[in-house]
C-alpha positions in Angstrom: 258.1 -6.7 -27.2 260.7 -6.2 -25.3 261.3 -8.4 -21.9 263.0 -5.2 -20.3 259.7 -3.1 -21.1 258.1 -2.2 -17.9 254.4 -2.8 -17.0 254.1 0.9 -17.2 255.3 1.3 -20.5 253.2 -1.7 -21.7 249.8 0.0 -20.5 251.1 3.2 -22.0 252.0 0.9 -25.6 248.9 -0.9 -25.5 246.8 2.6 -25.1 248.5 3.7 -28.4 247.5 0.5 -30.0 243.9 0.8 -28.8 244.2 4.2 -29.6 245.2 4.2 -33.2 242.3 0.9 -33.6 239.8 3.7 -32.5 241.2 6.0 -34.9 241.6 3.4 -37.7 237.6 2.3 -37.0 236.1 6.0 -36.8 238.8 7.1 -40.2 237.3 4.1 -42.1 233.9 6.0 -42.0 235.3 9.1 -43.5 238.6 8.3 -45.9 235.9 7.1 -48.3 234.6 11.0 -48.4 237.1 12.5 -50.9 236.9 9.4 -53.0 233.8 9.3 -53.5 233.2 11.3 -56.5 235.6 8.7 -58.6 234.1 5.9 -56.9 230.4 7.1 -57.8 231.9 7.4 -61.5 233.6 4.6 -62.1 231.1 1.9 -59.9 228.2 3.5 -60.9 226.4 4.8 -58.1 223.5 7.9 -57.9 224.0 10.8 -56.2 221.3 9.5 -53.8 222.9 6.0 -52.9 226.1 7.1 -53.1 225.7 7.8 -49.1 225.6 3.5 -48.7 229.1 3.6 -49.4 228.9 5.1 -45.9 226.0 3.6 -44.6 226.8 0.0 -45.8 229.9 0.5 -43.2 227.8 2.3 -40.6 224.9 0.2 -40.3 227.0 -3.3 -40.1 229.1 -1.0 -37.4 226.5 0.2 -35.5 224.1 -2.9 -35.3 227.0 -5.5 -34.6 228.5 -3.0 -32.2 226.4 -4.6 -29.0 227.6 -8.2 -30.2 231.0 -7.1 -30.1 230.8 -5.6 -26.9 228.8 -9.0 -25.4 231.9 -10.7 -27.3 234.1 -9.1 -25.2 232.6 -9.5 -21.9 232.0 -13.4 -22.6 234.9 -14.4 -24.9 237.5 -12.1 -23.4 238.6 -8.3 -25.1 241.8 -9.8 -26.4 240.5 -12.2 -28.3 237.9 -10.9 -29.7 240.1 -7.4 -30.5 242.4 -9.3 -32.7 239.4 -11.2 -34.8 238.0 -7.8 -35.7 241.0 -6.9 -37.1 241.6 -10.3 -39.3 237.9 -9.6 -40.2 238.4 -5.5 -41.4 241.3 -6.5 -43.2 239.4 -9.7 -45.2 236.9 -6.8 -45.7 239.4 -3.7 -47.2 240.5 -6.2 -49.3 237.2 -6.9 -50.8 235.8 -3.2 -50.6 239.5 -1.9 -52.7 239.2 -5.0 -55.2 235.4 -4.3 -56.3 234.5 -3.6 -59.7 230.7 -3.1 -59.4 228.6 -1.4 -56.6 227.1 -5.0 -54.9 230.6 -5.8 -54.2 231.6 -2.4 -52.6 228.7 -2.3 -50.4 230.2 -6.1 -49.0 233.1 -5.0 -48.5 232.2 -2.3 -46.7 230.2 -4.4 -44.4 232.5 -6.4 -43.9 234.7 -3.9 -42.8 232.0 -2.7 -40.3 231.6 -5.7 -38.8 235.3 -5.9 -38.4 235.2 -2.6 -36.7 231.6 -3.2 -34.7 234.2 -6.3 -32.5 237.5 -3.6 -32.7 235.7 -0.5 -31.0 233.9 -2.0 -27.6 236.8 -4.3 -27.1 239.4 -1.9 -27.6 237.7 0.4 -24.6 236.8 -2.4 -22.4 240.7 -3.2 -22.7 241.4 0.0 -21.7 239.6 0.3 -18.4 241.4 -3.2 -18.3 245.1 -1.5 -18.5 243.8 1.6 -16.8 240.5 1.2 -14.4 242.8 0.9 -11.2 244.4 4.2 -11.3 241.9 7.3 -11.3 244.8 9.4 -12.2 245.6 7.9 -15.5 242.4 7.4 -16.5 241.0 10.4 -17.5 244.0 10.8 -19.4 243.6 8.0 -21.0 240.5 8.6 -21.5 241.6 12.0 -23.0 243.6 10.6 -25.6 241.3 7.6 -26.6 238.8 10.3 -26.8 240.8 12.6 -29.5 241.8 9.7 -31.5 237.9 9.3 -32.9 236.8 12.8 -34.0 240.8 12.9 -34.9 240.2 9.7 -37.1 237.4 11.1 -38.7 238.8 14.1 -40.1 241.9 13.0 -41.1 240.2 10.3 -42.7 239.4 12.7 -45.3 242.6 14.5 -45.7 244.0 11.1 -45.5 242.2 9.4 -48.4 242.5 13.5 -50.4 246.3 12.1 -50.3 245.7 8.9 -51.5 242.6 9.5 -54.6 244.9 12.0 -56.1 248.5 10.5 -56.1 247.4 6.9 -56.1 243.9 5.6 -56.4 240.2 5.0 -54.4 241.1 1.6 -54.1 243.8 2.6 -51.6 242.1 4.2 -49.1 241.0 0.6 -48.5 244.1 -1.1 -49.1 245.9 1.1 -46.5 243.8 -1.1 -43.5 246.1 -4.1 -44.4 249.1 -3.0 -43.0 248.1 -1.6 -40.5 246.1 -4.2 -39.4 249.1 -6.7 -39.6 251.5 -4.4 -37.6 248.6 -3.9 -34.6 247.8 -7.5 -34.7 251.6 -8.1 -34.0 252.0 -6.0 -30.7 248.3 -7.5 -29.3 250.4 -10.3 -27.4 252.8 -8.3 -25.6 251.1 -5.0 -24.9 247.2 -6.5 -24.1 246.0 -8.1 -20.7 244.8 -11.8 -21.7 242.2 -11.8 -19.1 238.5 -10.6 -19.3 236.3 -13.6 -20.3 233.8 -13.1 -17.9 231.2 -16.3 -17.9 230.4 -19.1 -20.0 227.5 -17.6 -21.4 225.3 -17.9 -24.6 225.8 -15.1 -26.7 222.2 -13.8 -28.4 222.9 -14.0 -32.2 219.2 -14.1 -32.4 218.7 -10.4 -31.3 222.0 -9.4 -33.0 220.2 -10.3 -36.3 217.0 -9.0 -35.1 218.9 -5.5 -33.8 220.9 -5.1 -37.1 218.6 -5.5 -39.8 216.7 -3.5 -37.8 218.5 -0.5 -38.0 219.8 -1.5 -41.4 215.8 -1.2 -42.8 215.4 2.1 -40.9 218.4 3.6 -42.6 217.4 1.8 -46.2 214.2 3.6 -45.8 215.0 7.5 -45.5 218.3 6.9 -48.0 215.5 5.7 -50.6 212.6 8.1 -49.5 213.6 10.9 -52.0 213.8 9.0 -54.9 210.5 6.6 -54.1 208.7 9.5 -52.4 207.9 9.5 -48.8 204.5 9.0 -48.9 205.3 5.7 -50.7 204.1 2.0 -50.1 208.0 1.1 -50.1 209.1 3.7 -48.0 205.9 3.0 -45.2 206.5 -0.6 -45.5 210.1 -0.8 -44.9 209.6 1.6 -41.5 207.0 -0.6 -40.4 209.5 -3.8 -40.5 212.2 -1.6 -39.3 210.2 -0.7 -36.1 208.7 -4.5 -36.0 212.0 -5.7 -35.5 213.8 -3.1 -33.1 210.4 -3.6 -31.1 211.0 -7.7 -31.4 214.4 -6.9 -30.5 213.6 -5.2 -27.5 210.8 -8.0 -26.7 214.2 -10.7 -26.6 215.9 -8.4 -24.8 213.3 -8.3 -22.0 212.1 -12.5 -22.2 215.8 -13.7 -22.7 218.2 -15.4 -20.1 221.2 -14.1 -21.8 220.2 -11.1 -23.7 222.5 -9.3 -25.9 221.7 -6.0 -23.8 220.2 -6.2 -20.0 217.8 -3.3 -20.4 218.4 -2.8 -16.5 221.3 -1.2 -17.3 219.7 1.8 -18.9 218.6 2.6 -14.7 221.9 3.2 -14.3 222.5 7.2 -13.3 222.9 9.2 -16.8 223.9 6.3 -18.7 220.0 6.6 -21.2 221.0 10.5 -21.3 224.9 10.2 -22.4 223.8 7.7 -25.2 221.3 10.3 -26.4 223.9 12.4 -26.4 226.2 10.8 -28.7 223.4 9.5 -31.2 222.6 13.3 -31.7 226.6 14.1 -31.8 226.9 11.3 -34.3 223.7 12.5 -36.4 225.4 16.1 -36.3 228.9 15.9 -37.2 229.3 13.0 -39.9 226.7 15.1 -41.8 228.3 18.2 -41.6 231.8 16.6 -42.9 230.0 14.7 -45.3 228.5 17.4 -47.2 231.5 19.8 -46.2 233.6 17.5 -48.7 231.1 17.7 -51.1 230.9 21.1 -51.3 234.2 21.9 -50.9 234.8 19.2 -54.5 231.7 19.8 -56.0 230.7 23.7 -55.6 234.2 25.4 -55.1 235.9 22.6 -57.6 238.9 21.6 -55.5 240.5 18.3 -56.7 240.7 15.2 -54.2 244.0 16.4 -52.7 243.4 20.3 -52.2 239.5 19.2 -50.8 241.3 16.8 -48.0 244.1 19.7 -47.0 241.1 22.1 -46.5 240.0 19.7 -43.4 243.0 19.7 -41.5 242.8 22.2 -39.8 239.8 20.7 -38.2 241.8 17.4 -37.5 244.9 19.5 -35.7 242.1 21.9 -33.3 240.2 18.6 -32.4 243.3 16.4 -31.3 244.4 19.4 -29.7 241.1 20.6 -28.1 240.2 16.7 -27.1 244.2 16.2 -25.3 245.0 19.9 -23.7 241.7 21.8 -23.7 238.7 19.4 -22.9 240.5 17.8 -19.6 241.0 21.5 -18.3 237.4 22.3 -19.0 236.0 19.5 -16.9 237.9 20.3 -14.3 236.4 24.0 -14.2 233.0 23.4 -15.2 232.3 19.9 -14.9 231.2 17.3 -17.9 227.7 18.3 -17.8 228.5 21.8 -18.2 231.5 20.7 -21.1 229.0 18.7 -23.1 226.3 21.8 -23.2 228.9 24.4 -24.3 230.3 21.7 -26.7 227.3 21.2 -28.6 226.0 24.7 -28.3 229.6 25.6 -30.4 228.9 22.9 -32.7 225.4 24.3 -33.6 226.9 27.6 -33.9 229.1 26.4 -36.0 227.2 24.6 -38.3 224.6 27.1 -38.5 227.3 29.3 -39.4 228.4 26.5 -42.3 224.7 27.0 -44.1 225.9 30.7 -45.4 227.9 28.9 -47.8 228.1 30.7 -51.6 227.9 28.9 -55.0 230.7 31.9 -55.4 232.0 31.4 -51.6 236.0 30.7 -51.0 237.4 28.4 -48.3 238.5 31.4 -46.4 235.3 32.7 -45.9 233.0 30.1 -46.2 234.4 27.3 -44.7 237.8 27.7 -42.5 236.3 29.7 -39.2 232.5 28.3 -39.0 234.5 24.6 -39.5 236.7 25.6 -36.8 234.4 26.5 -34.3 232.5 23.1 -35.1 235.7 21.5 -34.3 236.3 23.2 -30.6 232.9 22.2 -29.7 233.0 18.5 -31.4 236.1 18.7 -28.9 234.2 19.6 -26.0 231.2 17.6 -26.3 232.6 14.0 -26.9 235.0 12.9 -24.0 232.0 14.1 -21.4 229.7 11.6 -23.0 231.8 9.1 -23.8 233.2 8.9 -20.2 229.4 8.9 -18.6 228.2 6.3 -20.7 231.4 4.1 -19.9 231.6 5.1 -15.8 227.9 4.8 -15.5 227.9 0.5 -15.8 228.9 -2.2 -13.6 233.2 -3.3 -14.4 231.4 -6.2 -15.5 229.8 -5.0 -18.0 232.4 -2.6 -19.7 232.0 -4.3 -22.9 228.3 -4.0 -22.9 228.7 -0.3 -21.9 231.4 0.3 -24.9 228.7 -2.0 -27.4 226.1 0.6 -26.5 228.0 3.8 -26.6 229.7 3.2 -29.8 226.1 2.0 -30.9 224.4 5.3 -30.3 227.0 7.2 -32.0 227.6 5.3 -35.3 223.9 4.6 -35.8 223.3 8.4 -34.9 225.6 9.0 -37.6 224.3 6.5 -40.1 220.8 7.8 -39.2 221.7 11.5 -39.2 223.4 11.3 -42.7 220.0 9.4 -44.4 218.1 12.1 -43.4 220.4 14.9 -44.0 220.9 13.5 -47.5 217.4 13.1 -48.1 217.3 17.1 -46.7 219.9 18.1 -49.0 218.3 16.0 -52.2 214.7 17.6 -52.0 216.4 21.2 -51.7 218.9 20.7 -54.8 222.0 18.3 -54.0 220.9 16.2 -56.9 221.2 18.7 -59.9 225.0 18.0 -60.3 225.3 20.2 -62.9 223.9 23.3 -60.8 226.0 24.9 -58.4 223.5 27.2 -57.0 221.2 24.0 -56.5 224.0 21.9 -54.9 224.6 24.6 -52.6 221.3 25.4 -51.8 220.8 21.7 -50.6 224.1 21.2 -48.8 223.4 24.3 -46.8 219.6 22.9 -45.9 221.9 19.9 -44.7 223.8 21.9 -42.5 220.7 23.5 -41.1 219.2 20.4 -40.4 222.8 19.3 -38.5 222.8 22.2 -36.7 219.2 21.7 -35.5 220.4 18.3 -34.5 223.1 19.5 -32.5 220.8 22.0 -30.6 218.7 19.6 -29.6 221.3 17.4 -28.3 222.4 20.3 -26.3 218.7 20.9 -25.2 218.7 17.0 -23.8 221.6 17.0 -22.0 220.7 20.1 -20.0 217.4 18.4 -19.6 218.0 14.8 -18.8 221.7 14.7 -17.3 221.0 14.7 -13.4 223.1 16.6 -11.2 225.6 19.3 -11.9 228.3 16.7 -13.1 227.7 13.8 -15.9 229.3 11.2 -14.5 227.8 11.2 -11.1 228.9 11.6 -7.6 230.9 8.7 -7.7 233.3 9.5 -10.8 234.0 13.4 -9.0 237.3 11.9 -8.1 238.2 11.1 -11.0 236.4 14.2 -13.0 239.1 16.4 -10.3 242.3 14.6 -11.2 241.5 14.9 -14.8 244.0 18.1 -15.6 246.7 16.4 -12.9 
């Protein structure tokens, strides 16, 4: 870094590299989607498990995500920022060099868990570079915000690119340079500050927490091929809900829980999260089984399949940067959120006509579109609530839980949605009236997510605003 660079120009340097590490964490959960088809193939995996290639990434993400964000507060954002990348990079490595499934699913762990310290330090640092100045904030906020639904769809035209011209091991491999270059410019673009206290840090209920939600998913992944009325399936719910109930017991008892449930009083903070679990549960689903279709049903080849999402990419980053900051400031982010979600049913909905004998015109271009604008409209609202809701001290914690509720609502959403799609037909590979029949139930069931998502937040956001009389300010300046 330059010693002529201003401080201006380093907050602005450091957003891009916080930026492109949420955009890197939310584009690992989806590259894997065009490649999946070889990887299933050549590693051996059912149509039914196939999803833990995922999940495995998911669940590590999701449960290690309020660790991270404790990490943060306690150890400092910096710090812990650059570990998660040395640890996603140890991890692609892994997850591109694996010959057998086992393998795979550790290296997509791995990767998660990489990802699960990346994501809640990467916000807390930049409320860090930007908290001070309620003009650049929501702007900030604004771009932060389009580089995850961004990520996740050009994750799939991304790793299109790279199955057909190179090979499914790449779309790992491509973490390690990146991760190398971003782990050069942390020292000269990040503030070093923001270790908080001295602190223990509860590994106890990070352990409890994760292979908590880790059973839950397990369970409803392996529920259409055990039955649901099985032993197995029973039993492993049973210890799922023992341990997120234990978990919450530690939380309660402990002097330095991993999550202080007081925070949850704060004003909208319970009813943002519930709003991005049901986002999450929504839209990985409906990309998920979008690719699918697109490779499986219309027979487009890894390449073609990942083009056919871009134009979903280029309306989001455009909807989340131009559109969604001029929206909040007409009709506030309670109002944004609604209308988002109530597109992103519509457009879903409008997803489950798909045709055995459809085209990519018809079938797919417009009802993914409209799907887009509201994924566009819904997310920055929710995201910005859950974050302006907490104490400053507690930004991390905040980001841990946000980032939580979305990646487990996405982990969650796409077990059940799988297990939807499977008992209506998306397991008779060889039928493409069968396939379609079950990736359309899917998008029903997404769809019915994302309407009740729009139900809660009309129900449990208070006030006409998300954010709350105190964040009005900074909801004005957002368009400035």
């Amino acid at each position: 870094m330059s010693a002529t660079t201003s401080p201006a120009d380093r907050r602005w340097l450091g957003l891009a590299v916080i930026a492109a590490a949420q955009f890197m964490v939310i584009m690992d959960t989806s590259i894997i989607g065009v490649a999946l088809p070889r990887m299933q193939a050549e590693l051996g995996f059912t149509q039914e498990n196939l999803s833990w290639v995922f999940n495995a990434y998911v669940v590590a993400l999701g449960g290690l995500l309020l660790l991270g964000g404790k990490l943060s507060d306690v150890l400092g954002a910096r710090r812990v920022f650059s570990a998660g990348w040395v640890i996603l990079l140890a991890g692609s490595l892994v997850a591109g060099l694996a010959g057998n499934v086992e393998t795979e699913l550790v290296g997509r762990a791995v990767q998660g868990a990489g990802s699960a310290l990346i994501a809640p330090s990467a916000l807390t640092l930049l409320f860090m570079l930007f908290g001070a100045n309620p003009k650049e904030l929501p702007k900030a906020l604004a771009l932060y915000g389009a580089a995850a639904p961004a990520g996740g769809t050009a994750g799939v035209f991304l790793g299109g690119v790279i199955t057909e011209y190179l090979s499914w091991p790449w779309v790992f491999y491509v973490n390690i340079p990146i991760a190398l270059v971003i782990l050069a410019f942390v020292p000269g673009v990040m503030p070093a500050g923001g270790a908080g206290s001295n602190r223990r840090v509860d590994l106890l209920g990070a352990l409890t927490v994760t292979a908590g939600l880790g059973a839950a998913v397990y369970a409803v992944v392996r529920a259409p091929e055990v039955g649901w009325d099985a032993g197995q399936t029973w039993g492993v719910l049973a210890a799922a809900a023992v341990l997120l109930v234990g978990f919450v017991a530690l939380q309660a008892k402990g002097r330095d829980p991993l999550v202080r449930l007081g925070i949850f009083r704060a004003p909208n903070l319970a009813a943002a999260n519930i709003a991005q679990l049901l986002l999450g549960a929504a839209w990985i689903p409906m990309w998920f089984f979008l690719n699918l279709y697109l490779q499986q049903v219309l027979g487009y080849t890894a390449f073609p399949s990942g083009a056919a999402l871009l134009p979903m990419t280029l309306l989001i980053m455009v909807g989340m940067i131009a559109l969604a900051p001029r929206v909040l400031a007409a009709i506030g982010p309670k109002s944004a959120a609604v209308t988002g979600l109530v597109l992103l049913t519509a457009g879903m909905a409008w997803l489950a006509l798909i045709d055995p004998d459809g085209s990519y015109a018809v079938d797919v271009l417009p009802a993914s579109l409209v799907a887009a604008l509201g994924m566009s409209l819904a997310f920055i609202p929710t995201l910005g609530t859950a974050i302006s809701a907490a104490r400053p001290e507690e930004g991390g914690l905040a980001s841990g839980i946000v980032n939580t509720s979305y990646q487990i609502g996405s982990a969650l959403g796409l077990a059940v949605m799988t297990a939807v799609a499977a008992a209506n037909g998306a397991d008779q590979l060889t039928d493409k009236a069968a396939l379609t029949d079950g990736f359309s139930a899917a998008f029903i069931g997404a769809a019915i997510v994302a309407g009740v998502g729009a139900l809660a937040t009309i129900a449990l956001f208070r006030g006409t605003t998300a954010t709350g009389a105190g964040d009005e300010v900074a909801t004005d300046q957002v368009a400035a």
